[in-house]
BADOPA-306262 format. One line per 10 residues: their letters; for each residue x, y, z of C-alpha. Coordinates in nm, 2 decimals, padded with zeros to 4 digits, always signed. Layout:
N
a) X:Y:Z; ...;
This chain:
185
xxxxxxxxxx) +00.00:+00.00:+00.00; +00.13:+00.37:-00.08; +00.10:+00.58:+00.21; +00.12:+00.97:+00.22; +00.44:+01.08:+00.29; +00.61:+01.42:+00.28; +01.00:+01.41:+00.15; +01.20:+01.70:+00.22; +01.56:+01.76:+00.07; +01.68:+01.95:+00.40;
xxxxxxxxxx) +01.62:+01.84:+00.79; +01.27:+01.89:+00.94; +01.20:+02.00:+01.29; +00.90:+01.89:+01.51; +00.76:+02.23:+01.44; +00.76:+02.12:+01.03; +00.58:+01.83:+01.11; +00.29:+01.99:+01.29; +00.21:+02.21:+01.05; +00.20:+01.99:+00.75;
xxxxxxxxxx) -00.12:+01.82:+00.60; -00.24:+01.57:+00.74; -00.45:+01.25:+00.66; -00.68:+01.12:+00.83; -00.75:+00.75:+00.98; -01.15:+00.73:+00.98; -01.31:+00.41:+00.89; -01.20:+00.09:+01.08; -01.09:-00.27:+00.98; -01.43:-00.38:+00.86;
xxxxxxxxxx) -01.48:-00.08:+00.65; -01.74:+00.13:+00.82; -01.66:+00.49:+00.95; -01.47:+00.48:+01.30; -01.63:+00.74:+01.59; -01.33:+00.92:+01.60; -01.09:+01.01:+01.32; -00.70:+01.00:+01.35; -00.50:+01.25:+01.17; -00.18:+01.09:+01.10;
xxxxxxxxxx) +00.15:+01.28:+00.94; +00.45:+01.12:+00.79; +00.71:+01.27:+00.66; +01.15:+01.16:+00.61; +01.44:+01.41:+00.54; +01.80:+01.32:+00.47; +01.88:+01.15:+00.83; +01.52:+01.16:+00.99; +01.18:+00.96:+00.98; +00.87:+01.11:+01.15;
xxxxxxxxxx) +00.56:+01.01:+01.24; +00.30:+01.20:+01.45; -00.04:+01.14:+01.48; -00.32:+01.36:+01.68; -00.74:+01.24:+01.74; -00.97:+01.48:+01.94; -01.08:+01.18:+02.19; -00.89:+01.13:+02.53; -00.62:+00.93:+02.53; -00.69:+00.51:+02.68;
xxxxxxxxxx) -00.34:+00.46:+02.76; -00.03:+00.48:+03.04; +00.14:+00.78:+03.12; +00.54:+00.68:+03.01; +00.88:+00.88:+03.05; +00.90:+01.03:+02.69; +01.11:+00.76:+02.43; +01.07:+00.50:+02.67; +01.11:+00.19:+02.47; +00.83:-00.02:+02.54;
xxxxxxxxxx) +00.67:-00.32:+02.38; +00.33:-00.41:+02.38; +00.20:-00.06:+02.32; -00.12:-00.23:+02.08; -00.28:-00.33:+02.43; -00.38:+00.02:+02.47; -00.38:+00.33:+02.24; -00.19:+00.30:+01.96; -00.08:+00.45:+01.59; +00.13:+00.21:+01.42;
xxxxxxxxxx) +00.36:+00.26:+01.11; +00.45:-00.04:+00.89; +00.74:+00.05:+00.65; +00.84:-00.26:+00.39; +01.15:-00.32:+00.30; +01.24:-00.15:-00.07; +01.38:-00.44:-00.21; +01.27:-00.76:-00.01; +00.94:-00.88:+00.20; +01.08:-00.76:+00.50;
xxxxxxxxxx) +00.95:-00.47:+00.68; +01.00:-00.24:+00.99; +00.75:-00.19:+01.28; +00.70:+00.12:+01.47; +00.45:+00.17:+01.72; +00.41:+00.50:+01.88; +00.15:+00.56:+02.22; -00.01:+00.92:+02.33; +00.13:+00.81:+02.65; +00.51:+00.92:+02.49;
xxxxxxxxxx) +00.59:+00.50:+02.41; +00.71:+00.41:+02.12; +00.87:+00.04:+02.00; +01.02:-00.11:+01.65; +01.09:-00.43:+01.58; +01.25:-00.55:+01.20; +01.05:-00.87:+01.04; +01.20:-01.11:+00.75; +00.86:-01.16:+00.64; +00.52:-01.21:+00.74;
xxxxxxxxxx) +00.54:-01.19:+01.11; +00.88:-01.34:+01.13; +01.08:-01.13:+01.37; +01.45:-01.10:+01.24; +01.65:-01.26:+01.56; +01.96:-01.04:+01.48; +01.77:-00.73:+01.49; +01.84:-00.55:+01.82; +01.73:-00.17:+01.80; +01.96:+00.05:+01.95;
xxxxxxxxxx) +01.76:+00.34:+01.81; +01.66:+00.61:+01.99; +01.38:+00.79:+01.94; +01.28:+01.17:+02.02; +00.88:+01.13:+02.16; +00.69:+01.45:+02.20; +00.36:+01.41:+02.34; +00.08:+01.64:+02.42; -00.23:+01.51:+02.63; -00.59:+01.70:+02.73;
xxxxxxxxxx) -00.92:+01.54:+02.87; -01.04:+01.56:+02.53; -00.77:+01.51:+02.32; -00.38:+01.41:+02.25; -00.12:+01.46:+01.99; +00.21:+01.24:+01.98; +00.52:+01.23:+01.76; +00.82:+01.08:+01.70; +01.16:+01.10:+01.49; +01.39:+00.82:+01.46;
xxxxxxxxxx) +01.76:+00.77:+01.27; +01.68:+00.65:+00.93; +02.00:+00.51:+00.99; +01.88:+00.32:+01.27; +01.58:+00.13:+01.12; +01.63:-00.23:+00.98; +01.43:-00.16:+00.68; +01.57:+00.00:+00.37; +01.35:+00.23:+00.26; +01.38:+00.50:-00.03;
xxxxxxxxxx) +01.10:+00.70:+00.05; +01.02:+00.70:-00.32; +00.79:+00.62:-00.54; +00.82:+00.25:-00.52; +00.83:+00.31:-00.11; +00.54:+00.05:+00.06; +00.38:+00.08:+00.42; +00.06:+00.05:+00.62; -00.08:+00.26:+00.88; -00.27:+00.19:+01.17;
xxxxxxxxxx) -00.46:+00.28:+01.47; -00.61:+00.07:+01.76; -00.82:+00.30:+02.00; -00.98:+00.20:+02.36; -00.95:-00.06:+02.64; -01.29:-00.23:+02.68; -01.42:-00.16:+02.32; -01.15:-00.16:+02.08; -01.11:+00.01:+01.75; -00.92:-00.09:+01.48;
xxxxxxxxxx) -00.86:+00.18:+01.25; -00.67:+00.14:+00.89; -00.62:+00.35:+00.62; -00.73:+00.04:+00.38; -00.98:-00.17:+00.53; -01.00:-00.54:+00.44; -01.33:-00.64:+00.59; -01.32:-01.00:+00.50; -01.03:-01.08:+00.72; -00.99:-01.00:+01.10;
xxxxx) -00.79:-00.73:+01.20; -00.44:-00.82:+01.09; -00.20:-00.45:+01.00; +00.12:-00.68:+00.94; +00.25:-00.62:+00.58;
């Protein structure tokens, strides 16, 4: 799947990313319209990914020491980026949580974690929480990811949200309603 994705020839601050269009996550896994829409931005420079991702709905998640590396983030509040590999079926994970979480993992293939991969990245996590709404971003190394990714034309990924404790929402940007909620590439 293409994702949008802004490329800029020269570095982008947290303050770039904020103020560029965004696109939003509204309908969930099975196709029909989510209650509450995620904006999602994603945009790469020369040395930088970054994601970021805002909803105006309060945030079902821990509170976490910003860039704390944390797996298991898809048990609560959650936007997830998928990032395939440019020239193989591999693919990068990165999961990013209002709380100021985030996690990566590197996969061969279809759910097949590399065993090599050990990340050593660390991300910058900027969070911003209300009673009514929250806003979270993140930049990372491209340097650091396991994928090897262009950002080009030919550049795959998949993005994702899962909202809520008790009732879960699983939001995608391309719903496949025949199968259950699966975001792996």
């Amino acid at each position: 799947m293409t994702i949008p994705l802004y490329f800029s020839g020269t570095p982008l601050s947290f303050n770039d990313i904020a103020v560029l269009p965004s696109f939003p996550l509204e309908l969930e896994w099975w196709g029909k319209r989510a209650p509450h829409a995620i904006e999602i931005r994603i945009a790469a420079d020369p040395e930088k990914l970054f994601f970021a991702a805002s909803a105006n709905v309060p945030a079902s998640c821990k509170d976490y020491e910003p860039g704390s590396f944390v797996e298991g983030l898809w048990n609560e509040d959650v936007v997830e980026l998928f990032l395939k590999d440019d020239s193989s079926g591999a693919y990068q994970e990165i999961n990013l949580s209002p709380g100021g979480a985030w996690w990566t993992v590197f996969f061969d293939s279809y759910r097949a974690r590399n065993p090599f991969f050990r990340s050593a990245a660390q991300a910058v996590v900027q969070t911003r929480k209300t009673n009514s709404s929250w806003y979270a971003a993140l930049s990372i190394l491209r340097k650091q990811l396991g994928a090897s990714i262009t950002f080009t034309g030919k550049s795959r990924g998949a993005v994702s949200a899962i909202l809520g404790t008790e009732h879960r929402s699983y939001m995608t940007l391309n719903p496949l309603p025949e199968f259950q909620p699966d975001f792996h590439l």
